[in-house]
N, CA, C and O atoms as a CHARMM CRD file, in Angstrom:
* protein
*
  316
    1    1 UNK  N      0.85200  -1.17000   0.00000 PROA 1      0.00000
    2    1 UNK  CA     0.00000   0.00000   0.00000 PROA 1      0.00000
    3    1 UNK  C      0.90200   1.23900   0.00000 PROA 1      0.00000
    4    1 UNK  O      1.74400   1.33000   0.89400 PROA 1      0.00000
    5    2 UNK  N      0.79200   2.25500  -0.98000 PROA 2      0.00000
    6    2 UNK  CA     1.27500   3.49500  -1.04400 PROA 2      0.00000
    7    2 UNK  C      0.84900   4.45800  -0.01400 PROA 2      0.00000
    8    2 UNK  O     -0.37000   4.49300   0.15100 PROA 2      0.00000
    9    3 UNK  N      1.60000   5.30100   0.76900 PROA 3      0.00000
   10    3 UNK  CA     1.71000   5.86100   1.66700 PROA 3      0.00000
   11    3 UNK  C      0.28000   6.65000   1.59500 PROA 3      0.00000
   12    3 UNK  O     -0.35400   6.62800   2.65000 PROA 3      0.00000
   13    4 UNK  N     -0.43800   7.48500   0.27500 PROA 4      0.00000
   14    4 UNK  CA    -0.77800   8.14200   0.59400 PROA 4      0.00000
   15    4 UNK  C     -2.43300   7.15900   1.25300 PROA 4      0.00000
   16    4 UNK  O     -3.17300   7.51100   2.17200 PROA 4      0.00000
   17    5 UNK  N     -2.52700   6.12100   0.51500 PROA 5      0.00000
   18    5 UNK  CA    -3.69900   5.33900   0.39100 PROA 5      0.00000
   19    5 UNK  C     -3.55500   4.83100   2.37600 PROA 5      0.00000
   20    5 UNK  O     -4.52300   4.93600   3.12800 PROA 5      0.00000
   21    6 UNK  N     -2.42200   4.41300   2.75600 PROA 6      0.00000
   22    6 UNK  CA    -2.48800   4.32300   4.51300 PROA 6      0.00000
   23    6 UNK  C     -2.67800   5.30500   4.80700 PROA 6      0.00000
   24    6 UNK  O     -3.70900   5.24000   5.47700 PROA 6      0.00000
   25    7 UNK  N     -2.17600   6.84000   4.73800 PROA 7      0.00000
   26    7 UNK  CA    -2.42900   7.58600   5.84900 PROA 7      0.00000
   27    7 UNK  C     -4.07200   7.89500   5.37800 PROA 7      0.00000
   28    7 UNK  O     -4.68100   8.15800   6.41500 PROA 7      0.00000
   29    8 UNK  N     -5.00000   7.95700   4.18800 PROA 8      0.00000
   30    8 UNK  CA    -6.28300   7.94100   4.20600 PROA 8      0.00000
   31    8 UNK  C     -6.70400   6.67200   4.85700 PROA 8      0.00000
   32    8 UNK  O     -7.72900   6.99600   5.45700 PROA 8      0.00000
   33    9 UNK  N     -6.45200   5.18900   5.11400 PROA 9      0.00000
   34    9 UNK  CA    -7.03900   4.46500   5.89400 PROA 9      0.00000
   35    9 UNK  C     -7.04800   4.90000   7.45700 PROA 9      0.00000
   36    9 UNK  O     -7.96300   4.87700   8.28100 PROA 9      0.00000
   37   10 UNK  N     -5.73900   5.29000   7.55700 PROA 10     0.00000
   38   10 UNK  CA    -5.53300   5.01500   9.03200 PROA 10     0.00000
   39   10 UNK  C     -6.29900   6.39200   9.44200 PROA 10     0.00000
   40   10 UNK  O     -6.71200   6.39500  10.60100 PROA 10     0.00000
   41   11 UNK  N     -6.61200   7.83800   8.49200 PROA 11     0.00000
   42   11 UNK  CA    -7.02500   8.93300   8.88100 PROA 11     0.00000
   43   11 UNK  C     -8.83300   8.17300   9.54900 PROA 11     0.00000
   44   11 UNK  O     -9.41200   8.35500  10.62000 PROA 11     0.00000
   45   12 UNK  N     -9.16200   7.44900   8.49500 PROA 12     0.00000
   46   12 UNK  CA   -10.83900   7.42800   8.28200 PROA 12     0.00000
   47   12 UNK  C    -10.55700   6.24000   9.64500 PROA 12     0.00000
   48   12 UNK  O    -11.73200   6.01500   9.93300 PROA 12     0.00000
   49   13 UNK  N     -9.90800   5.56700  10.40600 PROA 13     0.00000
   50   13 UNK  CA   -10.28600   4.46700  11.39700 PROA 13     0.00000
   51   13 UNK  C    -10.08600   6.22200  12.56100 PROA 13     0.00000
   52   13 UNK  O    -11.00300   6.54900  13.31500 PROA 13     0.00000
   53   14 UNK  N     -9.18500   6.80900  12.48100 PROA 14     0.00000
   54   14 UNK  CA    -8.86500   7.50200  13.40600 PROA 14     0.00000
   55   14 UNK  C    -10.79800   8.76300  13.74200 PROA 14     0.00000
   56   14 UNK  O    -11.53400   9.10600  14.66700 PROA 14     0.00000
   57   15 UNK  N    -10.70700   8.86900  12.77700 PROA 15     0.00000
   58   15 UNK  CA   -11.99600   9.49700  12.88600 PROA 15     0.00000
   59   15 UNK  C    -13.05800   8.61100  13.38000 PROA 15     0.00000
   60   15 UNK  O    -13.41700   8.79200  14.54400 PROA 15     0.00000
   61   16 UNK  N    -13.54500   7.80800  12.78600 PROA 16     0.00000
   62   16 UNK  CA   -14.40400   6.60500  13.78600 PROA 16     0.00000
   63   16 UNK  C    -14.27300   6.44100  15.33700 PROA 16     0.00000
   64   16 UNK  O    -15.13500   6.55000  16.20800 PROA 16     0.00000
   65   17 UNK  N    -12.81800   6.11900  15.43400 PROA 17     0.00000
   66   17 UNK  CA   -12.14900   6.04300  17.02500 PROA 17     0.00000
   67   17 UNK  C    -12.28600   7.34200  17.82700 PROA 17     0.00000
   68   17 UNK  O    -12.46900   7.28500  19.04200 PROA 17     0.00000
   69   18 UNK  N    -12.19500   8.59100  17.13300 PROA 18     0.00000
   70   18 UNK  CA   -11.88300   9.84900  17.96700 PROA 18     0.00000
   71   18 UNK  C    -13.27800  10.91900  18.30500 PROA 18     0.00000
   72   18 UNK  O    -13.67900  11.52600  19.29900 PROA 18     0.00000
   73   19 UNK  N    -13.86800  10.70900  16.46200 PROA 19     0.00000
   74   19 UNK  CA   -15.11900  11.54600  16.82500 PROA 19     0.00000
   75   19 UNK  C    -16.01100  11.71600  18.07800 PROA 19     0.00000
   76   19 UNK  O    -16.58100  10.70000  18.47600 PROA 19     0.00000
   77   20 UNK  N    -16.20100  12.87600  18.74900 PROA 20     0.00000
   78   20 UNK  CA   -16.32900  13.83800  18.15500 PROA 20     0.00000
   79   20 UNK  C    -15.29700  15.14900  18.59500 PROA 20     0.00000
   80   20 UNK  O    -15.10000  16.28000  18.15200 PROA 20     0.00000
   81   21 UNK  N    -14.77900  14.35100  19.68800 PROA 21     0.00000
   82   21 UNK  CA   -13.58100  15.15100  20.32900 PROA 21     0.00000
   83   21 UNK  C    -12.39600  15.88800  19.43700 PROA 21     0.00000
   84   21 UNK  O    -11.90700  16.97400  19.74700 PROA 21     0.00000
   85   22 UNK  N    -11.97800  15.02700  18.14900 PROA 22     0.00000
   86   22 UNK  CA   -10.66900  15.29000  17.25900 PROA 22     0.00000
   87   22 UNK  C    -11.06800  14.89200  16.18300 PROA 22     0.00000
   88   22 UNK  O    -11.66500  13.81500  16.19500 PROA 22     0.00000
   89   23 UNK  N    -10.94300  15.39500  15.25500 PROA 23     0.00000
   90   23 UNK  CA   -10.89800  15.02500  13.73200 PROA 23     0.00000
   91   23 UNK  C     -9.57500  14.52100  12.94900 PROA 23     0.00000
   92   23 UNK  O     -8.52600  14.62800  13.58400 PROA 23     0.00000
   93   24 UNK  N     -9.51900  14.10400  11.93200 PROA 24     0.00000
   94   24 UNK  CA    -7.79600  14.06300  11.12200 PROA 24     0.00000
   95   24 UNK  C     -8.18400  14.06000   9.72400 PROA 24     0.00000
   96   24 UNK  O     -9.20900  13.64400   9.18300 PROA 24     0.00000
   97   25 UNK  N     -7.10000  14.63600   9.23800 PROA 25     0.00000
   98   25 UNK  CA    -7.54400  14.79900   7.71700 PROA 25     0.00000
   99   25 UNK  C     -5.96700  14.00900   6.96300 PROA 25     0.00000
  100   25 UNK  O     -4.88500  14.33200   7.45200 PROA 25     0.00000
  101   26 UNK  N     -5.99600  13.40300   6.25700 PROA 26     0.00000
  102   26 UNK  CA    -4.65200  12.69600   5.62900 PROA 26     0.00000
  103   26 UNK  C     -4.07400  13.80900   4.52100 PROA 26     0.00000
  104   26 UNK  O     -4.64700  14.51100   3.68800 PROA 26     0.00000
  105   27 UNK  N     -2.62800  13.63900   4.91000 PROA 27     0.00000
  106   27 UNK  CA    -1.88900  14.21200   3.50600 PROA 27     0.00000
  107   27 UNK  C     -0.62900  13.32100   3.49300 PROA 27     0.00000
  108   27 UNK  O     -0.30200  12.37400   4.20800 PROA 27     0.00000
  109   28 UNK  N     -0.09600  13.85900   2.57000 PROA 28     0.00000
  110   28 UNK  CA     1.45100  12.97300   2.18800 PROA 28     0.00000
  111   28 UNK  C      2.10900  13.26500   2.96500 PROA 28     0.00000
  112   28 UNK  O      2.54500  14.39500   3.18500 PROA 28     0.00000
  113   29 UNK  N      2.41800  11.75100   3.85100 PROA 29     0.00000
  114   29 UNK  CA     3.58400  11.85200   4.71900 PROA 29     0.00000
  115   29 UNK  C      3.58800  11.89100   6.29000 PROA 29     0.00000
  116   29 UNK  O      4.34400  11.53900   7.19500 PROA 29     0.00000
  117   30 UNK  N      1.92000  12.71500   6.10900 PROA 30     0.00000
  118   30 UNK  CA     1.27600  13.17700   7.72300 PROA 30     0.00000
  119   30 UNK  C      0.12100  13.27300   7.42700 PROA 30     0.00000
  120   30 UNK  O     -0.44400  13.38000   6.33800 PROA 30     0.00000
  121   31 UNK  N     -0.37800  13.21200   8.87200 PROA 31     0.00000
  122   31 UNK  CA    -1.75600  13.13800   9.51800 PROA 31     0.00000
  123   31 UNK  C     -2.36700  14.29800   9.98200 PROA 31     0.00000
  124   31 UNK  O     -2.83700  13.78700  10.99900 PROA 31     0.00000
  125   32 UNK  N     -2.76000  15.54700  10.04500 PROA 32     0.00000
  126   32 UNK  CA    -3.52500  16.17700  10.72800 PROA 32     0.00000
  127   32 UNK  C     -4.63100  16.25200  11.97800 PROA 32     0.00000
  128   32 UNK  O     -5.78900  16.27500  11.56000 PROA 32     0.00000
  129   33 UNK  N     -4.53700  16.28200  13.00000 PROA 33     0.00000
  130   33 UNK  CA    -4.89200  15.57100  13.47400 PROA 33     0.00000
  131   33 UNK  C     -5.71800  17.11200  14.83700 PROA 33     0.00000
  132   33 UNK  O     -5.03200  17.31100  15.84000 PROA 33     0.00000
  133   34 UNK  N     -6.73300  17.76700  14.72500 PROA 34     0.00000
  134   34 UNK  CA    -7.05800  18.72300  15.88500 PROA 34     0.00000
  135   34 UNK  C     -8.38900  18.93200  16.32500 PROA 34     0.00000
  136   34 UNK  O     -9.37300  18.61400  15.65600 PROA 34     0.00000
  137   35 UNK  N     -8.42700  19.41700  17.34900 PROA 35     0.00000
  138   35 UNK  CA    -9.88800  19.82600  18.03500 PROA 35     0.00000
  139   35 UNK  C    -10.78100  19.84500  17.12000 PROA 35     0.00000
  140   35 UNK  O    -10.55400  20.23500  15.97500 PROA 35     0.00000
  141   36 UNK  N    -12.35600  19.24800  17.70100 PROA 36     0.00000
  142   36 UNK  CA   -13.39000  19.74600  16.69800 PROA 36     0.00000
  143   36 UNK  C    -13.95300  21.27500  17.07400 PROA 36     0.00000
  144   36 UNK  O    -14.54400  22.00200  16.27400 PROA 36     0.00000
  145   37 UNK  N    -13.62200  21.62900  18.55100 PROA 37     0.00000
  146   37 UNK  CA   -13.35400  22.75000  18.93900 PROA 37     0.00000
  147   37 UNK  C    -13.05900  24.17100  18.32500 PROA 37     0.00000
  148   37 UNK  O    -11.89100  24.23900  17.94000 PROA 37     0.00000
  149   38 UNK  N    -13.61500  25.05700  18.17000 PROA 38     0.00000
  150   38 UNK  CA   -13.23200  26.85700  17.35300 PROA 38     0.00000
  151   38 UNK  C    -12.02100  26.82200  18.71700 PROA 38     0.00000
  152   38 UNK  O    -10.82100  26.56500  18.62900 PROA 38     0.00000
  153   39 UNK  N    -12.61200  27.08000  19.62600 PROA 39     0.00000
  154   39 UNK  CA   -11.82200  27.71800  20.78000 PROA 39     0.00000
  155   39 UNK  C    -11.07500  26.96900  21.46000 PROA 39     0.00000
  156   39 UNK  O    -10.72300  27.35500  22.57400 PROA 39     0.00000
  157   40 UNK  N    -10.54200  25.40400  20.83300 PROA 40     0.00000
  158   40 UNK  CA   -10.07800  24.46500  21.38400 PROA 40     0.00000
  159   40 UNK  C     -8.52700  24.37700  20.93100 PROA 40     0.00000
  160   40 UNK  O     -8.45600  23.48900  20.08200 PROA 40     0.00000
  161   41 UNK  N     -7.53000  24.83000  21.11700 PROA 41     0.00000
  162   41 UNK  CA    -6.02400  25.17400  20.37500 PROA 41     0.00000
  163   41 UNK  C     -5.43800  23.77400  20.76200 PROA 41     0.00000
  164   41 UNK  O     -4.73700  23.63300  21.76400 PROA 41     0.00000
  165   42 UNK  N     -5.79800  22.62100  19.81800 PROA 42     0.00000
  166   42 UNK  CA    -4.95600  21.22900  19.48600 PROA 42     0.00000
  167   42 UNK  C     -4.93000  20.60600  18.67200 PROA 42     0.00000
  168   42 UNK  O     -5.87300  20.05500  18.10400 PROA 42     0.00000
  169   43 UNK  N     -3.49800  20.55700  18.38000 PROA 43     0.00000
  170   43 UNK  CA    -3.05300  20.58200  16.44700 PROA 43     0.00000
  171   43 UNK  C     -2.14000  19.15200  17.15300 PROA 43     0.00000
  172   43 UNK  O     -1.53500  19.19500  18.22400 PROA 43     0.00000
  173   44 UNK  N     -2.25500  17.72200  16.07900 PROA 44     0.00000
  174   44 UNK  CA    -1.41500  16.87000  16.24900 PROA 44     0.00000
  175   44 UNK  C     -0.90500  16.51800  15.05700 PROA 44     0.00000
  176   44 UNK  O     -1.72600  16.54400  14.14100 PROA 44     0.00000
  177   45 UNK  N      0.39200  16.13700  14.72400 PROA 45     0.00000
  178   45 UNK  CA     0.56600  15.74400  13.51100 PROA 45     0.00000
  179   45 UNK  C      1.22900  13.89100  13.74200 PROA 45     0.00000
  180   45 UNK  O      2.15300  13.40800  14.39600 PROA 45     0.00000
  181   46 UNK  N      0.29500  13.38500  12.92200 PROA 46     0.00000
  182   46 UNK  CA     0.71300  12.25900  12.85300 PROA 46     0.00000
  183   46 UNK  C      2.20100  11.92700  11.46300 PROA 46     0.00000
  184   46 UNK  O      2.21100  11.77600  10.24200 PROA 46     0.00000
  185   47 UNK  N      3.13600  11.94500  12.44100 PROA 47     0.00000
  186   47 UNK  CA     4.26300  11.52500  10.76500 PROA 47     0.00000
  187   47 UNK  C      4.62700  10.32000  10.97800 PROA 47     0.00000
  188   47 UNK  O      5.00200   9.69700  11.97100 PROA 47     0.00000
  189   48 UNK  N      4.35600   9.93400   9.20900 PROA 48     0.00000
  190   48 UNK  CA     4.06700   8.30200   8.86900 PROA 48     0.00000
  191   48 UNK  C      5.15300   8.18100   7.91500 PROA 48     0.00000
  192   48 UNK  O      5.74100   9.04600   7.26600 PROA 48     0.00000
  193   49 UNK  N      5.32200   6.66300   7.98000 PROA 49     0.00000
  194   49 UNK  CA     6.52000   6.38500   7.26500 PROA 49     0.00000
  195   49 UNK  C      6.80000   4.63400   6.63700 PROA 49     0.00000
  196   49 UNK  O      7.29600   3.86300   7.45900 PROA 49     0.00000
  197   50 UNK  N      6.49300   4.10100   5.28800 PROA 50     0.00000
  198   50 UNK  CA     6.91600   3.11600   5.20500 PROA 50     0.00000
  199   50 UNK  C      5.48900   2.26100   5.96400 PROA 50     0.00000
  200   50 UNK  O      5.65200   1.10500   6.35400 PROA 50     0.00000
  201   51 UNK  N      4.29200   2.86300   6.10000 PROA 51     0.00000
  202   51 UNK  CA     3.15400   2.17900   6.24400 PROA 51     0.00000
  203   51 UNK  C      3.15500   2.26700   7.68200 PROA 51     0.00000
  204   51 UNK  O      2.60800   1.29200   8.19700 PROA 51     0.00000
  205   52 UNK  N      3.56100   3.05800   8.43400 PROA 52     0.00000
  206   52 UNK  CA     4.01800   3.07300   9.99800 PROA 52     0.00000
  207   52 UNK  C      4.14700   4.00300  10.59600 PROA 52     0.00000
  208   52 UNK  O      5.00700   4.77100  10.16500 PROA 52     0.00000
  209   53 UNK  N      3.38300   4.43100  11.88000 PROA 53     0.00000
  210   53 UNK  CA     3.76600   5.60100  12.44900 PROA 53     0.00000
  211   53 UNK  C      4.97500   6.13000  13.10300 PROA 53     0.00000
  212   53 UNK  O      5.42200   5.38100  13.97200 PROA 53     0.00000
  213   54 UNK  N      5.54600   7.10100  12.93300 PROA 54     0.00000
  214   54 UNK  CA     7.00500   7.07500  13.33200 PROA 54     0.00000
  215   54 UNK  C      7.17300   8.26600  14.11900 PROA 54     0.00000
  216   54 UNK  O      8.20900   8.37500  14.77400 PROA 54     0.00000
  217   55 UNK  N      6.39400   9.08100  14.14700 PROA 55     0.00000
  218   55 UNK  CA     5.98600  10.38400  15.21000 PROA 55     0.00000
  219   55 UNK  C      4.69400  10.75600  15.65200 PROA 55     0.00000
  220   55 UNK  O      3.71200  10.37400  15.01600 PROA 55     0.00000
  221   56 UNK  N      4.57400  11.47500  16.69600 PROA 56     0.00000
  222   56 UNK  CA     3.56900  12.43500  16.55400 PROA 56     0.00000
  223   56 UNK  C      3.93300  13.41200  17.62200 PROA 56     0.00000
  224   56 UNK  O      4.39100  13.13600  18.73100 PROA 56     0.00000
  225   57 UNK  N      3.62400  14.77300  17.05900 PROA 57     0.00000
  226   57 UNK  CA     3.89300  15.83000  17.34400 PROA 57     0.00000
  227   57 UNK  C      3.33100  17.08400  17.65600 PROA 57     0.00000
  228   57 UNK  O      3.30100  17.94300  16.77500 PROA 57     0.00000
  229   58 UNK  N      2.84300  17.33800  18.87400 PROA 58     0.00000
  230   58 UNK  CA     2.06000  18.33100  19.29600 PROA 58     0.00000
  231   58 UNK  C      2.20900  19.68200  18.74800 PROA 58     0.00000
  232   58 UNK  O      3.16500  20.23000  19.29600 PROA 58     0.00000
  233   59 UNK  N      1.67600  20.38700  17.93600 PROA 59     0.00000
  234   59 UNK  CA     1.95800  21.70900  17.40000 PROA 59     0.00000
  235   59 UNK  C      2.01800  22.29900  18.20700 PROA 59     0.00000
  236   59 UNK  O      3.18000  22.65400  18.40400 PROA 59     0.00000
  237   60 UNK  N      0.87200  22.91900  19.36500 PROA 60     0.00000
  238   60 UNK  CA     0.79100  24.07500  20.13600 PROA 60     0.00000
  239   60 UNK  C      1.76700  23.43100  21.41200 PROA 60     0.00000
  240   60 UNK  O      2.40700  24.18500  22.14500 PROA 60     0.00000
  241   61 UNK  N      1.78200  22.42300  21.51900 PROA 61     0.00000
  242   61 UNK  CA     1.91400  21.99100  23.14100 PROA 61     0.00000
  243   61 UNK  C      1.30000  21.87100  24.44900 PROA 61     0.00000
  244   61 UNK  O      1.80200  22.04700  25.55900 PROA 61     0.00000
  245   62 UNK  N      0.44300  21.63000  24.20600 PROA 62     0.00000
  246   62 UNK  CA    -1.37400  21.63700  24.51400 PROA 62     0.00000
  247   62 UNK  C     -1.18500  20.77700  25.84000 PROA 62     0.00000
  248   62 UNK  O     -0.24700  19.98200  25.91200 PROA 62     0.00000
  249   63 UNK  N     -2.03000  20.93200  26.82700 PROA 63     0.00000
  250   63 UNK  CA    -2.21600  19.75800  27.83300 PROA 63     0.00000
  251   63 UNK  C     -2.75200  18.34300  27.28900 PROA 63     0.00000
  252   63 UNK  O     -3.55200  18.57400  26.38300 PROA 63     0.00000
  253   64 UNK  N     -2.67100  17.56900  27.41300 PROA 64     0.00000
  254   64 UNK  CA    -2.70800  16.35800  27.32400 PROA 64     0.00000
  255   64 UNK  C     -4.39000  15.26600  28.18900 PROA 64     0.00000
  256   64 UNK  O     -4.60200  14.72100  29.27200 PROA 64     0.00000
  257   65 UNK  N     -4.93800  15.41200  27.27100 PROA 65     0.00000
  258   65 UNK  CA    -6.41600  15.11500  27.75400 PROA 65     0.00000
  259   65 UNK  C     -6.61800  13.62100  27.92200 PROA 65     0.00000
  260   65 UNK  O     -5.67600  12.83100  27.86200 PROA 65     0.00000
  261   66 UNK  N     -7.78100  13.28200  28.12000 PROA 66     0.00000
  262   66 UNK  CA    -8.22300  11.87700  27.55000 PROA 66     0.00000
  263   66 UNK  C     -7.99600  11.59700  26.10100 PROA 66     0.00000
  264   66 UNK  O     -7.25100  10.64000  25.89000 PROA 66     0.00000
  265   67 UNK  N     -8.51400  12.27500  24.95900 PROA 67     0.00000
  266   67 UNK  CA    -8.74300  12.85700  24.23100 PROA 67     0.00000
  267   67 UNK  C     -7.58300  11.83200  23.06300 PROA 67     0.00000
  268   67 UNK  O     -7.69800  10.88700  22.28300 PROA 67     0.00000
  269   68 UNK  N     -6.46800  12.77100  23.58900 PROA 68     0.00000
  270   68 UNK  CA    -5.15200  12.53700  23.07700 PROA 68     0.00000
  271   68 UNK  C     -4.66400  11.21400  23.57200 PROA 68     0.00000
  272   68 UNK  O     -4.19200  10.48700  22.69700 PROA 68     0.00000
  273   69 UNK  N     -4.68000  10.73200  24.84300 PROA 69     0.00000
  274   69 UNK  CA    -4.44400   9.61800  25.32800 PROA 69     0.00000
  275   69 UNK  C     -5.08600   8.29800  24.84100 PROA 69     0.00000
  276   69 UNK  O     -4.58900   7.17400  24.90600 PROA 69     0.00000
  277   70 UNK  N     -6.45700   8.70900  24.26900 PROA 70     0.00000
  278   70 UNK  CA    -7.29600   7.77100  23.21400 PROA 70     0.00000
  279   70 UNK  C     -6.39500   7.65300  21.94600 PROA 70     0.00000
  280   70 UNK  O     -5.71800   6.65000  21.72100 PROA 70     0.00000
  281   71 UNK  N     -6.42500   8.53100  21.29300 PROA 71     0.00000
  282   71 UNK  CA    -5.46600   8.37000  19.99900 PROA 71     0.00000
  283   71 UNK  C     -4.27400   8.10200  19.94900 PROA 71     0.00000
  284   71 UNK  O     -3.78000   8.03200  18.82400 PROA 71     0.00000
  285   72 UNK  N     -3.27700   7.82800  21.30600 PROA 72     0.00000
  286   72 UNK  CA    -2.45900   7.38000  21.68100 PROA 72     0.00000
  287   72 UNK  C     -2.02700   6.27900  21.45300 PROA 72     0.00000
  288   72 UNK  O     -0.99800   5.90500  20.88900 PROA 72     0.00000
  289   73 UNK  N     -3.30800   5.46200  22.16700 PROA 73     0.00000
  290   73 UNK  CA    -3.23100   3.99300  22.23400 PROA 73     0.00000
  291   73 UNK  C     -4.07500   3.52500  21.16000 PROA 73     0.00000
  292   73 UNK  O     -4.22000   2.38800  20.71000 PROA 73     0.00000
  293   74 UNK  N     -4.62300   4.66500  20.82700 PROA 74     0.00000
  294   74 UNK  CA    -4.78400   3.38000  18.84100 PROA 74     0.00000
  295   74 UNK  C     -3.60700   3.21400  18.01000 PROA 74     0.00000
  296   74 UNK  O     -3.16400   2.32400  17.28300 PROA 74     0.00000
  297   75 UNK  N     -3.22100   4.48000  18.40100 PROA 75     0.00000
  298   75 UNK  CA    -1.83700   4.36500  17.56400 PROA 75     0.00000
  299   75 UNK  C     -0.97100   3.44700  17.93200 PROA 75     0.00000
  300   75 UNK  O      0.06800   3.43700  17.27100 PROA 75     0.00000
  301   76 UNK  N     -1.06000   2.71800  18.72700 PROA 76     0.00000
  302   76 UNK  CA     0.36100   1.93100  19.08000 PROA 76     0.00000
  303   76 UNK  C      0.33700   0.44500  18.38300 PROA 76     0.00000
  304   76 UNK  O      1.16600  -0.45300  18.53000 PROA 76     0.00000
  305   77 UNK  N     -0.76300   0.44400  17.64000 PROA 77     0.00000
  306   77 UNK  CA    -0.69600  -1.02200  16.86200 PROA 77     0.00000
  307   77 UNK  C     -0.57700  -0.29700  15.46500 PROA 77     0.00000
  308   77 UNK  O     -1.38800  -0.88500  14.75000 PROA 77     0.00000
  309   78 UNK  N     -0.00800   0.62000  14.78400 PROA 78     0.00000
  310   78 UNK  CA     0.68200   1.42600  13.87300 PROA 78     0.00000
  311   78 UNK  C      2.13400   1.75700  14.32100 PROA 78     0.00000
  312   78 UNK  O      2.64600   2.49400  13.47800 PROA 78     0.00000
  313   79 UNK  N      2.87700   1.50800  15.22500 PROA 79     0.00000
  314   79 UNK  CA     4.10700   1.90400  15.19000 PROA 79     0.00000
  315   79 UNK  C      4.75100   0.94400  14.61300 PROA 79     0.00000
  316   79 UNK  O      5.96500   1.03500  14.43400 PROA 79     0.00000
């Protein structure tokens, strides 16, 4: 599977898993990943690699919710 076709799978399971708290939108390479929130400042970037997650990276530096701790541990059967 070509990178861009995983990070759209893994975007659309992540949305299932997260809604309605976080959304993610797929692009090449990375994940988008933030509040469904206006007034909610949390930006994650999922960076993928080789069909595999290999970062993720808090934009703002945000406190650390349930939220995030959910998408955490989905992610860990992607590393």
């Amino acid at each position: 599977m070509n990178t861009i076709a995983f990070n759209q799978q893994l975007s659309d399971k992540l949305n299932k898993e997260l809604n309605p708290e976080l959304f993610s939108t797929p692009g090449k390479g990375e994940i988008t990943v933030v509040a469904n929130e206006k007034k909610d400042l949390r930006e994650y970037r999922i960076i993928t690699k080789d069909n595999k997650v290999v970062d993720v990276v808090d934009a703002y530096d945000a406190d650390h919710d349930a939220a995030y701790q959910k998408m955490m541990d989905f992610l860990k059967n992607y590393r």
